[in-house]
N, C-alpha and C positions, 0 to 999 in steps of 0.2 A: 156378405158383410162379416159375418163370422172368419169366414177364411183368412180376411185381410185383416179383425186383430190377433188373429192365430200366428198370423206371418209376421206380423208386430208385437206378438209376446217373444217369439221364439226370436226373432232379432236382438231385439233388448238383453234377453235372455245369456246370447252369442257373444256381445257386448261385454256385457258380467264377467263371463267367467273365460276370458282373452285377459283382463284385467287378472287373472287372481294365479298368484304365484304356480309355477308348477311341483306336482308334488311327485315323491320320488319314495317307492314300498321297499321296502323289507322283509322280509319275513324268514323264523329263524326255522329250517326246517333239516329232518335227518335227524333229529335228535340232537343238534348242536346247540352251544350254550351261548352263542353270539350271537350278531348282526352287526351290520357297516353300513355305512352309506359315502356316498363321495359326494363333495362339493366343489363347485368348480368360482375360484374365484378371479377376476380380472381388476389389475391396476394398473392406471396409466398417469407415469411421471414426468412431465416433460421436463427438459431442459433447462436449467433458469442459471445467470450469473447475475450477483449482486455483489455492492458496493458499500459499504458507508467510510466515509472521512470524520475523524474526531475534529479536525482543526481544517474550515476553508480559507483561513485568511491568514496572511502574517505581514505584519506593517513594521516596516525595519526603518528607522530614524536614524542617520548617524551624526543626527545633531547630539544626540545626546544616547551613545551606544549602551548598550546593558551587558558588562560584565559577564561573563561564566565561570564555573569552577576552575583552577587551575587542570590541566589536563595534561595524561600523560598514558602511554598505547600502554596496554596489557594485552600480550599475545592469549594469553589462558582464555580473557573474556569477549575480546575484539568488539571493544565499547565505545561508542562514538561521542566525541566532550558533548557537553550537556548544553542547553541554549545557553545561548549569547555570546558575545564577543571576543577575540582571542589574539594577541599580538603572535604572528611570526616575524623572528628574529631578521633583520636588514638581508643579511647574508643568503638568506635562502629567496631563489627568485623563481624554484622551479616546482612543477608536482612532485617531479623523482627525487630532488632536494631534501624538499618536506618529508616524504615518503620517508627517506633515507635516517632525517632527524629524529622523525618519531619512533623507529625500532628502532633506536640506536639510544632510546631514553629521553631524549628533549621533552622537555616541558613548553607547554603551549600554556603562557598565564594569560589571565582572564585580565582584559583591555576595555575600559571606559570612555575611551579618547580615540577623536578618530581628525588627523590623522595620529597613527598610533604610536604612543611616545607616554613611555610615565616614568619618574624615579622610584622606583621600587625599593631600593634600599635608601632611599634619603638621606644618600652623601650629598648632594647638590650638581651629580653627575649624572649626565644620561651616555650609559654603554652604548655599543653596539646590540646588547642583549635586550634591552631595555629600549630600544625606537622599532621598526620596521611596519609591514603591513599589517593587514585588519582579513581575521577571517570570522565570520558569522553565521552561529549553528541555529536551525532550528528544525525541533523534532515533532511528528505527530503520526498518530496509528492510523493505518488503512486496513480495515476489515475485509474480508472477500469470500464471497462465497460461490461454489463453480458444482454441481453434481453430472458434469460431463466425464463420462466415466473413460475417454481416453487421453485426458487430461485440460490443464490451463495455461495459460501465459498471461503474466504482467506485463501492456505497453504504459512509456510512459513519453508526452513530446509537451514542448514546451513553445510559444509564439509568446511573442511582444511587440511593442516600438518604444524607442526605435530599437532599431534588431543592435546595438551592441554600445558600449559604453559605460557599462557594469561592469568591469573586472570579469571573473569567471564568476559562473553560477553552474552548484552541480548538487547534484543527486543520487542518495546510494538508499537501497533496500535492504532490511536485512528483516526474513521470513522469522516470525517467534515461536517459540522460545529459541531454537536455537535453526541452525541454517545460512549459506552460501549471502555472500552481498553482492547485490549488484547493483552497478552507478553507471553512470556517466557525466561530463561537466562540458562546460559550451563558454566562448568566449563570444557568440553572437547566436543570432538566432531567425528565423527560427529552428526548431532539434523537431527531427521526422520522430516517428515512433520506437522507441527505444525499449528493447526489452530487457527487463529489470530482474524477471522473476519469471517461476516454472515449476511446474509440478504433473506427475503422472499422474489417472487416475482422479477421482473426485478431491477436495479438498478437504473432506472428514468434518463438514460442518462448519460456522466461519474463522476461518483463519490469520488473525494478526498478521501484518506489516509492520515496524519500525522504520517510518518514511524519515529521513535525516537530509535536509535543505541546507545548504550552504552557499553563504557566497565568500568571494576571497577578491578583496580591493586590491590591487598588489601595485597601485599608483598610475595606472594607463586607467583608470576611471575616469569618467567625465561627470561634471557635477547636472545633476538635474531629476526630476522624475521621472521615476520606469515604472510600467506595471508589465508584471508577467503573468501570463494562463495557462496553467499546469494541468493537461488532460491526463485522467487515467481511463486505461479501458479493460478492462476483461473476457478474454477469447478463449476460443478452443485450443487446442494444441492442431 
């Protein structure tokens, strides 16, 4: 009987001190005036990308369009006009058009009517300057966070019904504070995955987007309601 709780202290016992950290001597010896020890430490970081959206929704009425600042390109800042609505002039019917108008100075005024038509000088005369189509910004920031350290890529695709009858609808990126844009715009839908954006290496903690939504009525519209679902995702490189 003795033996078996002898064999059950010293188990217990075994138990104990399996549990208790190990310990690691020193001792300063030769007459020297030091000692060391080493520690051995292990971290383990896995992978993670994340998201967040300031703005999920944007409900665009053009019963009654909302205005934007007047707008005009500055190559120094390459700033995209500010939400709401915006008359392009009759004359221009195309993206290279547009393109073309705004480094060349044109101004995009800000348009409450749709379709798009105001007397802006109110002589009682509507120009050519003063009718054409309707294009409509709206802006909102995409955070991201990526510590895949051989890098990330922005997709971005778009589905609806019905797949077309909006005018154009696009999309440009531009990385903050400052950095490359990338877009694409669709006259139907739905747009496969579309890469916007890119970066080597981890993203240095989360990183701002300036996501900029546009549509552009340019009169091949058809009247009714759309709804669109704008996926973003976040990959490795």
């Amino acid at each position: 009987m003795k033996k078996v709780i002898l064999l059950v202290i010293f188990a217990l016992l075994g138990a104990a001190l399996a549990t208790q950290p190990t310990k690691s001597w020193a001792i300063n010896k030769g007459g020297s005036n030091s000692v060391s020890l080493n520690e051995t430490i292990k971290v383990t970081i896995p992978v993670r990308y994340a998201l967040h959206l300031t703005d999920t929704f944007w409900k665009l009425n053009l019963k009654k369009p909302e205005a934007g600042t007047d707008y005009t390109f500055n190559p120094n800042e390459w700033a995209a006009p500010e939400d709401g609505c915006y008359l392009v002039p009759k004359t221009i019917t195309s993206g290279d058009q547009l393109k073309a108008f705004l480094v060349q100075g044109g101004v995009l005024k800000g348009m409450d009517s749709y379709p798009a038509i105001k007397d802006f000088n109110d002589d009682g005369k509507i120009e050519d300057t003063e009718k054409g189509t309707l294009i409509c910004v709206h802006h909102k920031i995409l955070q991201k966070f990526s510590n895949n350290p051989e890098g990330w890529k922005l997709l971005i695709s778009v589905t609806g019904n019905p797949s077309s009858g909006f005018g154009y609808f696009g999309m440009a990126d531009h990385v903050l504070p400052a950095g490359d844009w990338g877009y694409f715009y669709t006259k139907s839908l739905p747009v496969s995955e579309q890469q916007v954006a890119y970066g080597e290496g981890t993203t240095g903690g989360w990183l701002d987007d300036d996501i900029v939504e546009a549509f552009w009525f340019d009169g091949t519209e058809a009247a009714g309601n759309y709804k669109l679902t704008v996926t973003f995702t976040l990959a490795g490189l």
